[in-house]
VEXDREN-2710 file (C-alpha; in Angstrom, 1 decimal):
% VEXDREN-2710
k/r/px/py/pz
1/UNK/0.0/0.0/0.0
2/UNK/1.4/3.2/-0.7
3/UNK/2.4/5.6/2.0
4/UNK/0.0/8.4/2.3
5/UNK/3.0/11.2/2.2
6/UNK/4.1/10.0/-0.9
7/UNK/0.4/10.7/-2.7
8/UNK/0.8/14.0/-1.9
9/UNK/2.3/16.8/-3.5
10/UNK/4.8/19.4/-2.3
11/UNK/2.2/21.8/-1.6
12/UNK/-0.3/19.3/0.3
13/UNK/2.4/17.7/2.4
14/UNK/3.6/21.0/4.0
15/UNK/0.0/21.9/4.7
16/UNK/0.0/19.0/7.2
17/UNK/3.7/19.7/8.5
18/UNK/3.3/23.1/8.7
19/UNK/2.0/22.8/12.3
20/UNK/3.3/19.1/13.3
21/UNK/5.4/18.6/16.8
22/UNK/8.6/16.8/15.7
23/UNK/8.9/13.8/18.2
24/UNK/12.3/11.7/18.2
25/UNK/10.8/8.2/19.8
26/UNK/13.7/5.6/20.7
27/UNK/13.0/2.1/19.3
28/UNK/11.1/0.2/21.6
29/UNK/9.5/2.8/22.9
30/UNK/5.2/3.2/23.3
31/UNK/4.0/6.2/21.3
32/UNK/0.5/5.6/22.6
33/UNK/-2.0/2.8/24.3
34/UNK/-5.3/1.5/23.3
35/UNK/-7.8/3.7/25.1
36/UNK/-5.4/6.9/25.2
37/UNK/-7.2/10.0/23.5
38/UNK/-6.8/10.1/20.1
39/UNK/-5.6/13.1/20.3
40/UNK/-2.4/13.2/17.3
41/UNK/-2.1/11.9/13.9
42/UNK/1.3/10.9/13.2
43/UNK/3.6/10.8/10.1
44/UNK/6.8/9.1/9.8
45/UNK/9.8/10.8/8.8
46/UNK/12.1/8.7/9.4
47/UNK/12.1/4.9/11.2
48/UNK/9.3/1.8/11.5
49/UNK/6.2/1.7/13.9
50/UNK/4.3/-1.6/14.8
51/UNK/0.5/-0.7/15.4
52/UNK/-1.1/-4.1/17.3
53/UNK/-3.6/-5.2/19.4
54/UNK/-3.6/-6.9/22.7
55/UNK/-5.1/-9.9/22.9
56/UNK/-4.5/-10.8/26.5
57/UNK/-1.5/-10.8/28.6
58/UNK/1.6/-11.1/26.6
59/UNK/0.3/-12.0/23.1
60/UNK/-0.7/-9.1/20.7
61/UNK/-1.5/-9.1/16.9
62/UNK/-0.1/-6.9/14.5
63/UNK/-2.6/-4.9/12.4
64/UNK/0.0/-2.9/10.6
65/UNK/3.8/-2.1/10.3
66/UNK/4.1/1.6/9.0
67/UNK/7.1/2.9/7.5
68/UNK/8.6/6.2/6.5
69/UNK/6.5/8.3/4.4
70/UNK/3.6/6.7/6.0
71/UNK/1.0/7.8/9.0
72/UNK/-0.4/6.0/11.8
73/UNK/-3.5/6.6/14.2
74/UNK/-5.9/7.7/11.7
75/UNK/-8.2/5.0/13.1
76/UNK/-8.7/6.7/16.1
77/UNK/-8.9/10.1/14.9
78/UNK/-11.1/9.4/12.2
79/UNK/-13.0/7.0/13.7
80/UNK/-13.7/7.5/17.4
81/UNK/-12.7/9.8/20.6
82/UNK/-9.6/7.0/21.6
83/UNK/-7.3/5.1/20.1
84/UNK/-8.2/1.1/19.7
85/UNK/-5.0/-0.1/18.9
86/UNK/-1.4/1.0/20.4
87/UNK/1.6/1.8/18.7
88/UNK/5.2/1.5/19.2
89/UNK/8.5/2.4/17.6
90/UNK/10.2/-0.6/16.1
91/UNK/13.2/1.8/15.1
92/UNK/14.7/4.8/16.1
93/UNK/11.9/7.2/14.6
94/UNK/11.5/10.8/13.9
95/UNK/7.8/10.9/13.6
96/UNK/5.9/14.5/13.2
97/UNK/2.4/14.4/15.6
98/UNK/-0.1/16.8/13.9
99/UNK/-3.3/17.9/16.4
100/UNK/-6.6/16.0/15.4
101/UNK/-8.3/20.0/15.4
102/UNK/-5.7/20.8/12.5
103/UNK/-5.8/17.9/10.5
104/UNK/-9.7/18.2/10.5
105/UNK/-9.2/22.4/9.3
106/UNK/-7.0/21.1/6.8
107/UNK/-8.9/18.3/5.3
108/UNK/-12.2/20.3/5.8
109/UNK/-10.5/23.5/3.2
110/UNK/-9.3/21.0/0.8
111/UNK/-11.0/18.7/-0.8
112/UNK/-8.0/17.1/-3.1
113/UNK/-6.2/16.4/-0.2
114/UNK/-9.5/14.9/1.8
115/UNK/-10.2/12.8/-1.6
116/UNK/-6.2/11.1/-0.7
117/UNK/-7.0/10.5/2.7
118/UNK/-10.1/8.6/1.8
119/UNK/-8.4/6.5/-0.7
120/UNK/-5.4/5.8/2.1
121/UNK/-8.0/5.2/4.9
122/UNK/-10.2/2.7/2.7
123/UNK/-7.1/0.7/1.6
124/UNK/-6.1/0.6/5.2
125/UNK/-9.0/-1.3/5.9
126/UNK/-9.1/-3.8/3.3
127/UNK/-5.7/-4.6/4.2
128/UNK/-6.7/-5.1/7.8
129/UNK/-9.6/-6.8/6.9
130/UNK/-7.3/-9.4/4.6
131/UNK/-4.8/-10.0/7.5
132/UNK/-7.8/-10.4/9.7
133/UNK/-9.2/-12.9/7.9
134/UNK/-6.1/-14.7/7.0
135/UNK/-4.8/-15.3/10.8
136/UNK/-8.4/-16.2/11.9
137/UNK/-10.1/-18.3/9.5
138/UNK/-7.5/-20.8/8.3
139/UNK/-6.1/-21.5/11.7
140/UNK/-2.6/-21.0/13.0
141/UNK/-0.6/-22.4/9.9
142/UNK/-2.7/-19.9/7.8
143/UNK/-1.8/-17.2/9.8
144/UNK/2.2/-18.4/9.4
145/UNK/1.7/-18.8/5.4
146/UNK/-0.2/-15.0/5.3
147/UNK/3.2/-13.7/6.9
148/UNK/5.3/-15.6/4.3
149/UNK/3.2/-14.6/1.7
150/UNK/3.2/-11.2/2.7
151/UNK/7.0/-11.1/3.3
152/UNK/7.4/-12.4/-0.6
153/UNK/5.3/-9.8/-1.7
154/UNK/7.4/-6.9/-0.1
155/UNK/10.9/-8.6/0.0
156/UNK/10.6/-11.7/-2.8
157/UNK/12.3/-12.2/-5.6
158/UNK/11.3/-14.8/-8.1
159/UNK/14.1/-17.4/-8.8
160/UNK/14.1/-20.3/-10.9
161/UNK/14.5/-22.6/-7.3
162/UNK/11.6/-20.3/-5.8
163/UNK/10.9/-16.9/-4.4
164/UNK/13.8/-15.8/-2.6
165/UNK/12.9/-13.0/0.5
166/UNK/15.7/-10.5/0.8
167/UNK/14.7/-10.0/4.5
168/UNK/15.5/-12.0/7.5
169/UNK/12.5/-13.5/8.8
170/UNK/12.3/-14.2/12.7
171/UNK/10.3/-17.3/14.2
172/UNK/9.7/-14.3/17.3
173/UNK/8.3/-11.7/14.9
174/UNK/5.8/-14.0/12.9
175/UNK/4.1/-15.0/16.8
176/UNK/4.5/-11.3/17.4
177/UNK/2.2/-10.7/14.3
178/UNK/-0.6/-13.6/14.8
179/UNK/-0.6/-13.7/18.4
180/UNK/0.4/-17.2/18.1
181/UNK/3.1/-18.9/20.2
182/UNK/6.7/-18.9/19.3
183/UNK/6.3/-23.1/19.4
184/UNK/3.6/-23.5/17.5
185/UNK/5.0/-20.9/14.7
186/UNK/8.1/-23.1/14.7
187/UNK/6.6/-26.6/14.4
188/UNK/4.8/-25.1/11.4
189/UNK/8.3/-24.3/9.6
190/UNK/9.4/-27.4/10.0
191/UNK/6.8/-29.1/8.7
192/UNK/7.3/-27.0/5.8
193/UNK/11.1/-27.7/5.8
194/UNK/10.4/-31.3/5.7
195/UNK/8.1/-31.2/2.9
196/UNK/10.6/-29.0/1.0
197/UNK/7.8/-26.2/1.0
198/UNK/10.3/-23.4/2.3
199/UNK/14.5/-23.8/2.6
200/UNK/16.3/-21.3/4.8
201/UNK/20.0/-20.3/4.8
202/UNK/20.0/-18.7/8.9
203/UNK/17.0/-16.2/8.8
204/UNK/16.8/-16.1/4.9
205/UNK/14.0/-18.1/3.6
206/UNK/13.2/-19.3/-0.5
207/UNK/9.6/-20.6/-0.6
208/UNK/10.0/-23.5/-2.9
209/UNK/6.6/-24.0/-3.7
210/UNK/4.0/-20.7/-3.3
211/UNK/0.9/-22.5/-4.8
212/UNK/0.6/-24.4/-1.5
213/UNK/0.1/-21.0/0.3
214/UNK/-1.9/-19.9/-2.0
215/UNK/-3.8/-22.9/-2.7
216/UNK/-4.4/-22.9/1.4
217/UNK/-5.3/-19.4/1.4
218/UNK/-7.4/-18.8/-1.5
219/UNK/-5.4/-15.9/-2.3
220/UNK/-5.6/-16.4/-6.4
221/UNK/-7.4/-13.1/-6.9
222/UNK/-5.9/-11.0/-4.0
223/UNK/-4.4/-7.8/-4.4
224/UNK/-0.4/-7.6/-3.9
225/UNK/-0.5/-4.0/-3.3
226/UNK/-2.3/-4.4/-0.2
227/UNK/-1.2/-7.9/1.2
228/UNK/1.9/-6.4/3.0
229/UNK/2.7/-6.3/6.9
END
């Protein structure tokens, strides 16, 4: 999914800037809790933010990783009084918080600039409503082949052995994103080593054979642009 700074001109993006607080966040760090008033929209200049959802004590599910270029909170601001889901910096971030009053002026005076954040906001939820979907209704080793799937889609390159992902995946980050155990995540990869469905070389995976993700996912007819973490 495209970032929502980079749909927007010169012009439009320093009309949100213009009158943003610039907030160095250290990785790790919470930028804000579910429930907290949603009282920012925020805009990534620089670093990676996790936005998830606590399912009970110690297990949470990712809804989205943003990156630079990108926003994060407009679920709260746009869509209630507090925010549902809480974020936290996966990098070092330099993130700019704009007031919910001034994004509201802004998008209320211009209409070009309301018509992006619409488009931005109604992708967001199809792909939350795809990852939804995968990590719930096919069962824990759907939710592991979603994150391999969506890991190709952003990172993959298409060999004649397989598709090869650029990235280091970790057995931790997948159970971080599906609210899964780190066990069960891990008995699924090596079923899928032994059946010579994915290789790996250390973190580095090449997914040998992607029809039996997609075959297990009904994902034929998805959209790539959208199926990313």
């Amino acid at each position: 999914m495209e970032p929502i700074l980079e749909r927007l001109s010169t012009e439009e993006r320093e009309k949100l800037i213009v009158n943003s607080k610039e907030l160095h966040i250290p990785k790790n760090t919470a930028i804000f809790k579910s429930g907290a008033p949603a009282d920012y929209l925020y805009f990534i200049h620089k670093g990676q933010v996790r936005i998830y959802k606590q399912i009970e004590s110690g297990k949470d599910l990712t809804i989205f990783t943003r990156r630079e270029e990108d926003g994060f909170g407009e679920i709260g601001v746009f869509g209630a009084q507090n925010y549902s889901n809480s974020a936290k910096a996966v990098q070092d971030s330099v993130i700019y918080a704009v007031k919910r009053k001034a994004i509201e002026k802004t998008l209320a005076q211009d209409g070009r600039l309301s018509l992006h954040f619409t488009r931005w906001l109604a992708e967001s939820l199809e792909a939350s409503k795809a990852k939804i979907r995968d990590y719930i209704a096919f069962g824990s080793e759907g939710a592991v082949a979603s994150i391999f799937i969506r890991y190709s889609n952003m990172h993959g390159i298409v060999t004649p052995e397989g598709v090869r992902i650029t990235e280091p995946i970790m057995i931790q980050d997948i159970s971080k994103h599906i609210a899964v155990s780190r066990e069960t995540v891990s008995r699924i990869v090596n079923k899928w080593k032994e059946q010579e469905i994915v290789v790996n070389e250390n973190k580095y995976f090449l997914i040998k054979d992607m029809s039996y993700f997609r075959k297990m996912l009904a994902c034929e007819q998805c959209s790539v642009e959208n199926c990313a973490l």
